[in-house]
N, CA, C and O atoms as a GROMACS GRO file, in nm:
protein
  604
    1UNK      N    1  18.444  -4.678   6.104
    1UNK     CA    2  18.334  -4.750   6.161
    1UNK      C    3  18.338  -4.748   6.314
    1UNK      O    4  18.236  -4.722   6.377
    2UNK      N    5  18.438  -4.772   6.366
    2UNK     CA    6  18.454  -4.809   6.551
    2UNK      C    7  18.473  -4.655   6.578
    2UNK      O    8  18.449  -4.628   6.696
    3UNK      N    9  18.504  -4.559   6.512
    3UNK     CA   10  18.449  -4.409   6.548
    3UNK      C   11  18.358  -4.372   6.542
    3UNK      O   12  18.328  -4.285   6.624
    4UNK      N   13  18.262  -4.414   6.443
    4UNK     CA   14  18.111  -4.370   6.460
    4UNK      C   15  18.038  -4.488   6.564
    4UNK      O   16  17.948  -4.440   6.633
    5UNK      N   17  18.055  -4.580   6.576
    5UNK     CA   18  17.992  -4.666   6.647
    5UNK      C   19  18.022  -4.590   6.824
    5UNK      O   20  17.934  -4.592   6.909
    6UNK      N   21  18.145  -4.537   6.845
    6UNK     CA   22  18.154  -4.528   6.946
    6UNK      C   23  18.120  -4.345   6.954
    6UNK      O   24  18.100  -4.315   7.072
    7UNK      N   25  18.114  -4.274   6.900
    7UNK     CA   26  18.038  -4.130   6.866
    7UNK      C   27  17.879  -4.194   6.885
    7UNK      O   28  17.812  -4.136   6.971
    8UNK      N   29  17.840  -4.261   6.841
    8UNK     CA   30  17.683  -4.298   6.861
    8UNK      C   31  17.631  -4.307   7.037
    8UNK      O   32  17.554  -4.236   7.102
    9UNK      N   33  17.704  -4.412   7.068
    9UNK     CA   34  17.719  -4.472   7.236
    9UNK      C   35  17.729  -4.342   7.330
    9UNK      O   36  17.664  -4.319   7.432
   10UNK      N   37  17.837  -4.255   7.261
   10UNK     CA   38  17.861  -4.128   7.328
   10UNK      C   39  17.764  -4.027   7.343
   10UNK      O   40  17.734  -3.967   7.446
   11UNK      N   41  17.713  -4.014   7.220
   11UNK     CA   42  17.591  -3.935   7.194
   11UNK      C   43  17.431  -3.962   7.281
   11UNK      O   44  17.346  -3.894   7.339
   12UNK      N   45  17.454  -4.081   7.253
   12UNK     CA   46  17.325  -4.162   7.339
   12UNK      C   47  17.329  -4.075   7.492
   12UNK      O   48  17.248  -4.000   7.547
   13UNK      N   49  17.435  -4.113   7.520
   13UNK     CA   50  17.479  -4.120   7.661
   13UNK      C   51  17.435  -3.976   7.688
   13UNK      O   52  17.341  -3.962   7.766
   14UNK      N   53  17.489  -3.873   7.634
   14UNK     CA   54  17.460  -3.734   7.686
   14UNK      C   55  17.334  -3.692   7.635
   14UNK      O   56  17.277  -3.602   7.696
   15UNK      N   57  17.288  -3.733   7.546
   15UNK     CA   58  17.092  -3.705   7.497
   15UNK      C   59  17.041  -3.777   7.598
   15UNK      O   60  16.936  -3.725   7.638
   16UNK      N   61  17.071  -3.874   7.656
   16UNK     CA   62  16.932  -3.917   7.768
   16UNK      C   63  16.981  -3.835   7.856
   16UNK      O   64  16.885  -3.766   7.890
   17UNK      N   65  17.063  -3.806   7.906
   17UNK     CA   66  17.106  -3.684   8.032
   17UNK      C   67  17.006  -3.542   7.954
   17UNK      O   68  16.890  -3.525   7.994
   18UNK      N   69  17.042  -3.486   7.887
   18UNK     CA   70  16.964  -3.414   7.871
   18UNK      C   71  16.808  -3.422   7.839
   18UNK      O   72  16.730  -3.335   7.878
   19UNK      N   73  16.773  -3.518   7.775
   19UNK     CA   74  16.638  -3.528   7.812
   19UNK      C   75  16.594  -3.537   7.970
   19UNK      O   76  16.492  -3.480   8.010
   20UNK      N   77  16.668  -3.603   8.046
   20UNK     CA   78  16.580  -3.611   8.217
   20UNK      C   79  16.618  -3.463   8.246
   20UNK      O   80  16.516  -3.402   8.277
   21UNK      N   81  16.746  -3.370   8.247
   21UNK     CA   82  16.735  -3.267   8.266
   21UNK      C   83  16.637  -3.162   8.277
   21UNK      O   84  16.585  -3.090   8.362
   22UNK      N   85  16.635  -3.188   8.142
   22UNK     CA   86  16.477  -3.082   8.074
   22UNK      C   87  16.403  -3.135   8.146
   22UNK      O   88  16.362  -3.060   8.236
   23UNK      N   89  16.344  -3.291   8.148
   23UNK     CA   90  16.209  -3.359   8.183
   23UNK      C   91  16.185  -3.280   8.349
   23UNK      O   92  16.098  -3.200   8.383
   24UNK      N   93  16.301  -3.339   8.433
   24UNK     CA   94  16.254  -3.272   8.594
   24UNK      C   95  16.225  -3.099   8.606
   24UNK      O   96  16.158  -3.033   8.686
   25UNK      N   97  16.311  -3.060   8.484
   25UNK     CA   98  16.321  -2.884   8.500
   25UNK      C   99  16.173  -2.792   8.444
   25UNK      O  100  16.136  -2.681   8.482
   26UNK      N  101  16.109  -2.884   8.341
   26UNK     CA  102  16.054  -2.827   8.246
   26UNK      C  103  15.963  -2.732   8.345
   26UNK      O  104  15.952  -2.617   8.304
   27UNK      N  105  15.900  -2.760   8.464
   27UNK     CA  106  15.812  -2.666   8.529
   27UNK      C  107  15.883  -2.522   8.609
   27UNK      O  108  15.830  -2.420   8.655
   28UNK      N  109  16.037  -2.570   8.600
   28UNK     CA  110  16.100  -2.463   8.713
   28UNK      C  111  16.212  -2.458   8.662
   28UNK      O  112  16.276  -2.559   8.634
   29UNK      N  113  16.256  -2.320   8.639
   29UNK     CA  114  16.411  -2.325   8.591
   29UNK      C  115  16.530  -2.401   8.622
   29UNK      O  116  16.550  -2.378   8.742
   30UNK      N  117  16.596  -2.459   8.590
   30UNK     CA  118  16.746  -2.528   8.644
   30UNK      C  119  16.795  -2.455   8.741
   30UNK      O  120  16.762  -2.341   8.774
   31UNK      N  121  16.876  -2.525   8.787
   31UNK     CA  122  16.978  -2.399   8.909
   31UNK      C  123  17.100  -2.392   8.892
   31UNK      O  124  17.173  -2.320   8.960
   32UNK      N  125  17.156  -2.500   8.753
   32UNK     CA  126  17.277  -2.531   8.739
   32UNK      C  127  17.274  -2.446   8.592
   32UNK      O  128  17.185  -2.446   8.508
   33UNK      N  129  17.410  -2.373   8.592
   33UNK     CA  130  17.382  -2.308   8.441
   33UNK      C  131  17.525  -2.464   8.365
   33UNK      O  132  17.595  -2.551   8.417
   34UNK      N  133  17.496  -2.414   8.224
   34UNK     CA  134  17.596  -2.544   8.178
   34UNK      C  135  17.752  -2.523   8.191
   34UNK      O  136  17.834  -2.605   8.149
   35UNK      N  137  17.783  -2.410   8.252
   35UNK     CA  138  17.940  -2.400   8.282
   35UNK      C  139  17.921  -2.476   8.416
   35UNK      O  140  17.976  -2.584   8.438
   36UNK      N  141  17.846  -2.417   8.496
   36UNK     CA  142  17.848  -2.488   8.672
   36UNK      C  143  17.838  -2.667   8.614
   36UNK      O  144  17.917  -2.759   8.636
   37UNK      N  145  17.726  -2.667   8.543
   37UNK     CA  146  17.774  -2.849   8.509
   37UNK      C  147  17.854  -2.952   8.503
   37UNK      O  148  17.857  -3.070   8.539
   38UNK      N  149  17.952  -2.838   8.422
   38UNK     CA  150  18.122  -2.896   8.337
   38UNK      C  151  18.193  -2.893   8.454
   38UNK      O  152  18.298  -2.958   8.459
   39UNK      N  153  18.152  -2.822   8.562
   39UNK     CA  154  18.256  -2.748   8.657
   39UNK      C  155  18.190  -2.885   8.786
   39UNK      O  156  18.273  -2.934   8.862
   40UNK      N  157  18.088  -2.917   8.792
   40UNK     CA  158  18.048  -3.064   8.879
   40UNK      C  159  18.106  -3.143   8.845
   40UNK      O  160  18.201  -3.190   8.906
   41UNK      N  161  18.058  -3.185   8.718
   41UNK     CA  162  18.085  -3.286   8.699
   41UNK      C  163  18.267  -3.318   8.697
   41UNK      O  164  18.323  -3.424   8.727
   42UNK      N  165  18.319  -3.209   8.658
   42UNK     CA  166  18.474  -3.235   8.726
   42UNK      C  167  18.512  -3.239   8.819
   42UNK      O  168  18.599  -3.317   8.857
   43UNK      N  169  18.447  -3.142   8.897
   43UNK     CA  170  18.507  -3.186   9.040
   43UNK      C  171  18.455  -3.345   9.072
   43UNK      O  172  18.526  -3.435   9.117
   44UNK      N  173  18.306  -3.353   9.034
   44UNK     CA  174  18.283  -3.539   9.070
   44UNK      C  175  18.396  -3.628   9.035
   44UNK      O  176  18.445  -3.717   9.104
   45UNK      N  177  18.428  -3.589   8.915
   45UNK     CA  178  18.522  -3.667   8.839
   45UNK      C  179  18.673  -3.664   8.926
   45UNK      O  180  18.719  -3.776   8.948
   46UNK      N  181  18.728  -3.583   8.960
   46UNK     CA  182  18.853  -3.565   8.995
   46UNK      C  183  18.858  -3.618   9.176
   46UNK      O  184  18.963  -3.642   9.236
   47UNK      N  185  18.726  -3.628   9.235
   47UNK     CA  186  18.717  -3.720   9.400
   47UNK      C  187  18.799  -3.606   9.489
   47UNK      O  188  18.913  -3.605   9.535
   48UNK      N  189  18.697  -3.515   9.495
   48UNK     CA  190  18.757  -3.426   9.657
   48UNK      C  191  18.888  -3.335   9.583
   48UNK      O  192  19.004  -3.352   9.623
   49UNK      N  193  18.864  -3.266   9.504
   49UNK     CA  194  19.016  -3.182   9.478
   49UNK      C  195  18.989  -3.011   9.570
   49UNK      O  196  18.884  -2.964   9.613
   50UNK      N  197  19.125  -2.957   9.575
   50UNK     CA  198  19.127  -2.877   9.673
   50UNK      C  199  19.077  -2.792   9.528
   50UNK      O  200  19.041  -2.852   9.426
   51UNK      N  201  19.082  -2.640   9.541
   51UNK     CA  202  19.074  -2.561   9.490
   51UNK      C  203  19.102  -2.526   9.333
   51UNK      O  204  19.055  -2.496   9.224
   52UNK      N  205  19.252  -2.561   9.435
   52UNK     CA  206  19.361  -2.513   9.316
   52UNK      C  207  19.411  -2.630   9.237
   52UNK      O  208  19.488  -2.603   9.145
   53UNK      N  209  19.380  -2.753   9.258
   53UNK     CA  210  19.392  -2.885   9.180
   53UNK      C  211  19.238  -2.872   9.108
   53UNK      O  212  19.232  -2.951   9.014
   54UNK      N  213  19.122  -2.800   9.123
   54UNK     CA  214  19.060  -2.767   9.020
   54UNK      C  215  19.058  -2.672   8.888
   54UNK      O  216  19.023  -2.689   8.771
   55UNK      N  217  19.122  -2.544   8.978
   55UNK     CA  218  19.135  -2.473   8.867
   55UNK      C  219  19.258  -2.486   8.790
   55UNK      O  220  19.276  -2.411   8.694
   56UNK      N  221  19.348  -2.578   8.823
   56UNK     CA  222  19.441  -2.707   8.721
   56UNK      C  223  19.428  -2.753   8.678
   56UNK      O  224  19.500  -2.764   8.578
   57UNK      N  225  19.335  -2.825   8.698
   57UNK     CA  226  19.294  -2.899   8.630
   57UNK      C  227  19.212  -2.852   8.470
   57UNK      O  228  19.222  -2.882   8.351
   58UNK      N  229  19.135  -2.764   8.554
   58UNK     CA  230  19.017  -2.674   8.422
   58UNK      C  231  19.075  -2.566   8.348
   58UNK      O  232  18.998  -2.516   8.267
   59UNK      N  233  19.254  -2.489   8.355
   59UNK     CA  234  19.272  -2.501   8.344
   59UNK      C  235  19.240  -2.288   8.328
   59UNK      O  236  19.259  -2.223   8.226
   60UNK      N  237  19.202  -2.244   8.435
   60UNK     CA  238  19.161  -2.160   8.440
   60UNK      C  239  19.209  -2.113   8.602
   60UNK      O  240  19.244  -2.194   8.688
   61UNK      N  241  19.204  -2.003   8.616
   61UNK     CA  242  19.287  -1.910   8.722
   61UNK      C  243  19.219  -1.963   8.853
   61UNK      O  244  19.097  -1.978   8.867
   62UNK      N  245  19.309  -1.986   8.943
   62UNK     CA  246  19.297  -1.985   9.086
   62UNK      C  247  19.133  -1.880   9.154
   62UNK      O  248  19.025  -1.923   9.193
   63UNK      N  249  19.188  -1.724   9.141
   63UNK     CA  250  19.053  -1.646   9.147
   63UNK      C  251  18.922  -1.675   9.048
   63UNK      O  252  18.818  -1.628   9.093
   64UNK      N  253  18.910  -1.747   8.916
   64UNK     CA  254  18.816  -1.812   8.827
   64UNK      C  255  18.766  -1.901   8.936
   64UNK      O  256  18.654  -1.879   8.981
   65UNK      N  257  18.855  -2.020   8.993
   65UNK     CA  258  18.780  -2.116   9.018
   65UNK      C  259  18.708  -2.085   9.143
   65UNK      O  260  18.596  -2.130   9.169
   66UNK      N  261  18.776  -2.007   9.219
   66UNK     CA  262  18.717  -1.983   9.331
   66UNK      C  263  18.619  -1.910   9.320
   66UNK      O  264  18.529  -1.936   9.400
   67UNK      N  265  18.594  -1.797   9.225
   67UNK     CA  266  18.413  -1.751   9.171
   67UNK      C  267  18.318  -1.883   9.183
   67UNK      O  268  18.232  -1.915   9.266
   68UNK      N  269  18.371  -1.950   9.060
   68UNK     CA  270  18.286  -2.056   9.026
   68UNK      C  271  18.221  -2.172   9.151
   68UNK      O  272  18.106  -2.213   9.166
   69UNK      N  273  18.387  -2.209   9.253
   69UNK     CA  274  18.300  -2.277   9.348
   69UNK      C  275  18.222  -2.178   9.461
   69UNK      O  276  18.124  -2.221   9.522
   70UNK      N  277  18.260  -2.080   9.477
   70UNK     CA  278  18.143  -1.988   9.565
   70UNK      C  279  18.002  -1.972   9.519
   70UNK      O  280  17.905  -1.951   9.592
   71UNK      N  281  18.002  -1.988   9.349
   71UNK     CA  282  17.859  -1.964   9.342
   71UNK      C  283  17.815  -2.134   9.389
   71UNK      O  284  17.721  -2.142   9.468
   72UNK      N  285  17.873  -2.250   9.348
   72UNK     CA  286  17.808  -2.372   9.327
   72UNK      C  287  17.772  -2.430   9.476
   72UNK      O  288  17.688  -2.519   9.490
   73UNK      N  289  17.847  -2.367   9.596
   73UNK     CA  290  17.839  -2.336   9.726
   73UNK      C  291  17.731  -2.279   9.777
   73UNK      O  292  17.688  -2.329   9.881
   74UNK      N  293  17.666  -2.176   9.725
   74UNK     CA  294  17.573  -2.080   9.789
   74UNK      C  295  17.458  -2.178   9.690
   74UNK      O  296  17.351  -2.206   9.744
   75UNK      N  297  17.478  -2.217   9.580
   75UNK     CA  298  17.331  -2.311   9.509
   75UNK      C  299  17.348  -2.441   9.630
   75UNK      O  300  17.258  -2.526   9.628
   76UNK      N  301  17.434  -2.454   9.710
   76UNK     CA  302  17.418  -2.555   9.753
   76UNK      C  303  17.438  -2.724   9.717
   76UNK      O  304  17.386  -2.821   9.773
   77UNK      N  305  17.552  -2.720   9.581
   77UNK     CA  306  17.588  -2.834   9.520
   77UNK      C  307  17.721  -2.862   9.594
   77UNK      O  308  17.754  -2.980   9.602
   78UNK      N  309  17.768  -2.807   9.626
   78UNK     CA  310  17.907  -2.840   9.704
   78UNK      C  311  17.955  -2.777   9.809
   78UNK      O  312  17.939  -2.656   9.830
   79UNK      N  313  18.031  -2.871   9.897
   79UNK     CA  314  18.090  -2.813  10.032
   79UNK      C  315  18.256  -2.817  10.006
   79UNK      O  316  18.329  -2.863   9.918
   80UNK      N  317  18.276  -2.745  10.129
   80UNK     CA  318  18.437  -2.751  10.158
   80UNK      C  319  18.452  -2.832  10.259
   80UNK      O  320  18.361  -2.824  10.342
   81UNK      N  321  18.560  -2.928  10.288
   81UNK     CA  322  18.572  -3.017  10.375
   81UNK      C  323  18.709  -2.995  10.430
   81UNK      O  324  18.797  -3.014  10.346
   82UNK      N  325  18.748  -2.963  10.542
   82UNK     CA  326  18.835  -2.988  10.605
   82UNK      C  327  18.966  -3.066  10.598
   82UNK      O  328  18.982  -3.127  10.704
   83UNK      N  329  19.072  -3.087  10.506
   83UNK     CA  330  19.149  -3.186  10.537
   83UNK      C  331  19.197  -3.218  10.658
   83UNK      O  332  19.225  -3.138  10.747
   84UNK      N  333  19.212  -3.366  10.662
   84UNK     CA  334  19.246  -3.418  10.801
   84UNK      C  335  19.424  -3.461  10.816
   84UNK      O  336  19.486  -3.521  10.903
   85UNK      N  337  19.454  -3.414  10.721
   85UNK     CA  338  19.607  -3.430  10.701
   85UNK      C  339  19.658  -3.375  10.712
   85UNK      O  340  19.762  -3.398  10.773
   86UNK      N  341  19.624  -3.231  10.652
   86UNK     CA  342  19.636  -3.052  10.637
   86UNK      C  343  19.507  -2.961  10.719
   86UNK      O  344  19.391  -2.978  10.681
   87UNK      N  345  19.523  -2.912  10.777
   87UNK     CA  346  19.439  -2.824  10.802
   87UNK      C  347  19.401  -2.700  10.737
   87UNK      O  348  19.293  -2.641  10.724
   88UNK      N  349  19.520  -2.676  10.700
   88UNK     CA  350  19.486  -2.554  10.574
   88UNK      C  351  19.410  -2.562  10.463
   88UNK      O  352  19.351  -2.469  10.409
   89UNK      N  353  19.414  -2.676  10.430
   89UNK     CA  354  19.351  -2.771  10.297
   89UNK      C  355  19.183  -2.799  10.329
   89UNK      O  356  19.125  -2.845  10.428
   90UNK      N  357  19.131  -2.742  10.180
   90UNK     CA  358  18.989  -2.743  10.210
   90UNK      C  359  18.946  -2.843  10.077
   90UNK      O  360  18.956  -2.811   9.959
   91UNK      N  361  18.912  -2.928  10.113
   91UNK     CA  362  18.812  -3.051   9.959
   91UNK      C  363  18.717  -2.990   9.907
   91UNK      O  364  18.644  -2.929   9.985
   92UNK      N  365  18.690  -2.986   9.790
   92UNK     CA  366  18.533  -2.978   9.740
   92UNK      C  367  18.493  -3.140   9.746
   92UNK      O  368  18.560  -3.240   9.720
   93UNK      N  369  18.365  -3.126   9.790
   93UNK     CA  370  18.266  -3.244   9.809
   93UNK      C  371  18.124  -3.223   9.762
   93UNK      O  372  18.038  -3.162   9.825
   94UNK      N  373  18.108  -3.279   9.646
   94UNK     CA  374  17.947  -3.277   9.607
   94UNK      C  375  17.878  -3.328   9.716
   94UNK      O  376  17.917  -3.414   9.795
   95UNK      N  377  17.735  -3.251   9.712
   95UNK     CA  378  17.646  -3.251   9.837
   95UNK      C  379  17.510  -3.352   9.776
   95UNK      O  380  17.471  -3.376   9.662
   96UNK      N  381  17.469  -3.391   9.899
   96UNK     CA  382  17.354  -3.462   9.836
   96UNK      C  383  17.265  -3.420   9.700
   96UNK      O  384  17.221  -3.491   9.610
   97UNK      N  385  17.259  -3.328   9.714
   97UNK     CA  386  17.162  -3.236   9.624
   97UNK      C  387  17.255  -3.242   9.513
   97UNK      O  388  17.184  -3.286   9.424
   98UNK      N  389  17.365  -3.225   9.467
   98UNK     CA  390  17.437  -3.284   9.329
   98UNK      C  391  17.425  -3.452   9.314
   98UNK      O  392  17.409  -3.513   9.208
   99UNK      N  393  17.435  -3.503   9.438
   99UNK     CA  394  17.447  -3.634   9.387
   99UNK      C  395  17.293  -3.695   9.327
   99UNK      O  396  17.293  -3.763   9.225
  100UNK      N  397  17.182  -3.667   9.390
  100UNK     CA  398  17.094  -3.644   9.338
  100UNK      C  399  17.018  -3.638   9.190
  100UNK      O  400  16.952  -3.717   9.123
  101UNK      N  401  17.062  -3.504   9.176
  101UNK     CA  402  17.105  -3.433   9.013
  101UNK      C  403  17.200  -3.544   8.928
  101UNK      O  404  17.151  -3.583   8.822
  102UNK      N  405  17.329  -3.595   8.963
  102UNK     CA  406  17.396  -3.646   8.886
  102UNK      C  407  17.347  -3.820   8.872
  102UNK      O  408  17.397  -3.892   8.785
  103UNK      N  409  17.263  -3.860   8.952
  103UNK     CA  410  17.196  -3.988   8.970
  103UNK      C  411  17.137  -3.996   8.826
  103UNK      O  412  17.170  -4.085   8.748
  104UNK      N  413  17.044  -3.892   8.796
  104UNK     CA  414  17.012  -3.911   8.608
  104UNK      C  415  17.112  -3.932   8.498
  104UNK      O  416  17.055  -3.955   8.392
  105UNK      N  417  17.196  -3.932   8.493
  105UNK     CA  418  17.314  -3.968   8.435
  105UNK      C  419  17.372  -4.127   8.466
  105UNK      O  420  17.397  -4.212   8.381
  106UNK      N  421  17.383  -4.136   8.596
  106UNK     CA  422  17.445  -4.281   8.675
  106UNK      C  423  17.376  -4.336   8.665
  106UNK      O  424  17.423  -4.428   8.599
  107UNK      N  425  17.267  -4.359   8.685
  107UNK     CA  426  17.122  -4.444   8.650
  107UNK      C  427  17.128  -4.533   8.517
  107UNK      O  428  17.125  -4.654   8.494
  108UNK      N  429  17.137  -4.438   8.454
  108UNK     CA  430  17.131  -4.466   8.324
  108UNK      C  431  17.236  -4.578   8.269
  108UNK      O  432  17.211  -4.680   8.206
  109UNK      N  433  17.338  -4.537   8.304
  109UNK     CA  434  17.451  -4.636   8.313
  109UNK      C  435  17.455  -4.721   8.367
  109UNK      O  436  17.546  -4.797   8.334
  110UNK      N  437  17.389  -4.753   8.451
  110UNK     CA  438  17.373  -4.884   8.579
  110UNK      C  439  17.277  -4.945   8.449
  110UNK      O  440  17.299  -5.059   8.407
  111UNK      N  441  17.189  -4.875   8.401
  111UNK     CA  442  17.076  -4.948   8.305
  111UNK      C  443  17.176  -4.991   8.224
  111UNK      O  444  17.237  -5.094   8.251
  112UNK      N  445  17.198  -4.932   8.134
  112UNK     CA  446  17.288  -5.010   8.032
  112UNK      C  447  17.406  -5.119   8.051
  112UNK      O  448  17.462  -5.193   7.970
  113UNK      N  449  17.418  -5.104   8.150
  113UNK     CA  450  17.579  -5.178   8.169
  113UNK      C  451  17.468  -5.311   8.217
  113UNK      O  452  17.508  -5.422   8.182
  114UNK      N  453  17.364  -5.310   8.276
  114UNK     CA  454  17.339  -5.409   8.320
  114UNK      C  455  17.263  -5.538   8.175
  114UNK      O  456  17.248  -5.661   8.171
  115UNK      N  457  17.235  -5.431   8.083
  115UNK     CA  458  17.188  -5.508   7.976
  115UNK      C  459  17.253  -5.540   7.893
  115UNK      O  460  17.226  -5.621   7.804
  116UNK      N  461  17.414  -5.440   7.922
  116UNK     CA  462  17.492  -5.536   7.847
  116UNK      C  463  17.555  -5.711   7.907
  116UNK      O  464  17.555  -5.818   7.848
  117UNK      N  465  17.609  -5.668   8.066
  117UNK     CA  466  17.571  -5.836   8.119
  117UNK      C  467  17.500  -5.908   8.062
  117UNK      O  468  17.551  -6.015   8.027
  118UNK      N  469  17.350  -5.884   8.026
  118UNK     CA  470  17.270  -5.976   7.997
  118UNK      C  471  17.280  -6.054   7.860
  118UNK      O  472  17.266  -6.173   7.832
  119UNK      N  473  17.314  -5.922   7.775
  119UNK     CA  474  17.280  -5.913   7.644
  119UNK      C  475  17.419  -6.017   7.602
  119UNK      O  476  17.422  -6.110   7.521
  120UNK      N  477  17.544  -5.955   7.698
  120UNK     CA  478  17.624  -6.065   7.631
  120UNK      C  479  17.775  -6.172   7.754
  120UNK      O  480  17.762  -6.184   7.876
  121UNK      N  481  17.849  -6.208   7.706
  121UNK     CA  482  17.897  -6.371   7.756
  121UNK      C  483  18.000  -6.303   7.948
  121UNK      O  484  18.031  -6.184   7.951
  122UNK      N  485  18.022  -6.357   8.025
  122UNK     CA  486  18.081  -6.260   8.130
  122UNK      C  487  18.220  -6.242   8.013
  122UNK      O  488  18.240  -6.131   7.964
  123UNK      N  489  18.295  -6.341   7.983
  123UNK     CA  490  18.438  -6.319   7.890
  123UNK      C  491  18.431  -6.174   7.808
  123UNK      O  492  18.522  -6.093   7.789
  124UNK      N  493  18.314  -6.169   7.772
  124UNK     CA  494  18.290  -6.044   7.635
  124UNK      C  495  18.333  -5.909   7.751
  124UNK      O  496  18.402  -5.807   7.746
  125UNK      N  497  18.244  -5.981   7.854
  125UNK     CA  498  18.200  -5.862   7.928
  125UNK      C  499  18.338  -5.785   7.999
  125UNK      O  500  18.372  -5.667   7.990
  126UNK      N  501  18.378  -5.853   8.043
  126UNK     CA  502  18.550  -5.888   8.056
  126UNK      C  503  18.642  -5.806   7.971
  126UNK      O  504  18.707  -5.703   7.993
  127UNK      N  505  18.625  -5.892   7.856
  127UNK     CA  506  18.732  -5.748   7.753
  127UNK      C  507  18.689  -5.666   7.769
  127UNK      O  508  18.765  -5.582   7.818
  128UNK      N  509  18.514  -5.608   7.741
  128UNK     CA  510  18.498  -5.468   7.702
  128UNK      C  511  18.562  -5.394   7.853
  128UNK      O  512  18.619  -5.285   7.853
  129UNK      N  513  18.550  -5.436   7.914
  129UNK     CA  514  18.611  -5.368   8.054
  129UNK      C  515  18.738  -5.360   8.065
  129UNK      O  516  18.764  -5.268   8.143
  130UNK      N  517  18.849  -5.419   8.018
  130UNK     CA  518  18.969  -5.420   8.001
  130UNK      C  519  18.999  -5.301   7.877
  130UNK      O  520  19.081  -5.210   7.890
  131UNK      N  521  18.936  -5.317   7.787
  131UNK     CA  522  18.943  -5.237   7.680
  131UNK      C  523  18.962  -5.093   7.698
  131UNK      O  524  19.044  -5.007   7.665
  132UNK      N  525  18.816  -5.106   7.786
  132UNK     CA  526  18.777  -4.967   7.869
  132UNK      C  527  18.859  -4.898   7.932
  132UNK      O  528  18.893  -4.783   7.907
  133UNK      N  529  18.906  -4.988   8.044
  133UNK     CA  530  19.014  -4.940   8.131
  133UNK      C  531  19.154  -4.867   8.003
  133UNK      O  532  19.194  -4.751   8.009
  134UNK      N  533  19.189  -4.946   7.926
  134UNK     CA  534  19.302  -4.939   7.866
  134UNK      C  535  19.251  -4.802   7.800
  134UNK      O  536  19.339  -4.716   7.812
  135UNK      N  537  19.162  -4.765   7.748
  135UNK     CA  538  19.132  -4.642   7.688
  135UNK      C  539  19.121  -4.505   7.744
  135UNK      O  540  19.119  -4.389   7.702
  136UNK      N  541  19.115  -4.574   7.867
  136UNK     CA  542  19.070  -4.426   7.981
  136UNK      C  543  19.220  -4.402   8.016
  136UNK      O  544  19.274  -4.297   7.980
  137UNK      N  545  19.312  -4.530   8.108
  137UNK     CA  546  19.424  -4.492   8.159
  137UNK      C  547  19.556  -4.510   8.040
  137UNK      O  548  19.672  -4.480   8.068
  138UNK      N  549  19.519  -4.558   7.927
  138UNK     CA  550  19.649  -4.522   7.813
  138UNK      C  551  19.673  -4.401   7.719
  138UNK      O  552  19.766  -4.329   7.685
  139UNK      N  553  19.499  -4.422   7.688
  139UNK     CA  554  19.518  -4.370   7.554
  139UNK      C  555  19.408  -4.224   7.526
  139UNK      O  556  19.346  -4.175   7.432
  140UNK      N  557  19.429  -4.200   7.650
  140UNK     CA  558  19.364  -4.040   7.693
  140UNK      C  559  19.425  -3.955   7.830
  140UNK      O  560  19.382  -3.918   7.939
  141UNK      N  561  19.581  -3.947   7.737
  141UNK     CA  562  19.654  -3.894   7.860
  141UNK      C  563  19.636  -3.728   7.919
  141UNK      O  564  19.682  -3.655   8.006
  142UNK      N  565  19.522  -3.727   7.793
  142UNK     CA  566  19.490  -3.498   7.850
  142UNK      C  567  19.444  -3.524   7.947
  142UNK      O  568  19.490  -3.445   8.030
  143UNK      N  569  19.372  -3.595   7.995
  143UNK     CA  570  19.226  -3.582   8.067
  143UNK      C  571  19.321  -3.651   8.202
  143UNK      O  572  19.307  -3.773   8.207
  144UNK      N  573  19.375  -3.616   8.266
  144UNK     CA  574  19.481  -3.701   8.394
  144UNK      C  575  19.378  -3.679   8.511
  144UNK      O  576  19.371  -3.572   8.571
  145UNK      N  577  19.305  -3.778   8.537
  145UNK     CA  578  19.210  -3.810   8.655
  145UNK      C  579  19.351  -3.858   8.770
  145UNK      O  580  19.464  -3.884   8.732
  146UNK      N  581  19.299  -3.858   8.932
  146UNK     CA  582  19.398  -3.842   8.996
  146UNK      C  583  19.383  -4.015   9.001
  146UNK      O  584  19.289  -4.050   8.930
  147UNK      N  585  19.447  -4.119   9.061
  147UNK     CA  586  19.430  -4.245   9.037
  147UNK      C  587  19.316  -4.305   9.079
  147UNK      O  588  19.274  -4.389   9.000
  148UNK      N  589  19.225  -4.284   9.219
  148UNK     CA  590  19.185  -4.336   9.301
  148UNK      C  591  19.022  -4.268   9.217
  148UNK      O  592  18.910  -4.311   9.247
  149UNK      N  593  19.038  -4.191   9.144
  149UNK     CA  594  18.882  -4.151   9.041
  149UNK      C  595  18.884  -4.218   8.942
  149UNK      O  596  18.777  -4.236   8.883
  150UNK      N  597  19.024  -4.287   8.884
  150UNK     CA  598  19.018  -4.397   8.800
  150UNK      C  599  18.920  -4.490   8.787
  150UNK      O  600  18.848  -4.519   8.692
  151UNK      N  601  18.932  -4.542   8.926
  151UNK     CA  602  18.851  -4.633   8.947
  151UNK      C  603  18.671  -4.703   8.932
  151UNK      O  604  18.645  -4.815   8.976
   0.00000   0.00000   0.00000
């Protein structure tokens, strides 16, 4: 039961993303193919990783990742940033124009989370967030977000 209930929530979640997808695209092709997607939305996920802490992450070759962020570079979804610690060290940083794009997704979540406040007690609201937390940082140790994307 609490696997399908939470397969449902999940499902939800990525069908309204793809419906606004389609909805803004339907007159003009996308610019994002669905590997470049997987490949945003991780780097969003992982907060500024260099290169090679991406293609570690993904789990795929150093020269792979660096294809992949050169094309997502020239579409104009991401920059390289300078480290200020390292100079050698270059960040990927989603660019307005991803954040943009990924706003149909976040949106959505701002919607729901806010109707769950409503819908139920702050205490409830409380566990499910504790819960949450405990599920992301216990009990899904593949997926090792760096700490500070935890958040």
């Amino acid at each position: 039961m609490l696997e399908q209930a939470f397969n449902s929530v999940y499902s939800k979640f990525k069908l309204h993303f793809y419906q606004e997808i389609f909805r803004r695209f339907q007159d003009r092709e996308a610019s994002l193919t669905t590997v470049e997607t997987f490949c945003m939305e991780s780097i969003q996920a992982l907060g500024r990783p260099t290169v090679n802490e991406f293609a570690h992450f993904m789990r795929i070759s150093p020269p792979n990742a660096a294809y992949k962020v050169n094309s997502l570079m020239r579409k104009g979804y991401i920059e390289k940033v300078q480290s200020a610690s390292d100079r050698r060290e270059y960040h990927l940083v989603p660019t307005q124009k991803y954040v943009d794009y990924y706003n149909v997704s976040s949106n959505y979540i701002e919607t729901v989370m806010n109707r769950v406040a409503a819908r139920f007690t702050p205490e409830e609201c409380a566990r499910l967030e504790e819960i949450l937390r405990i599920v992301s940082r216990e009990l899904m140790p593949e997926v090792g977000l760096p700490p500070e994307a935890e958040e």
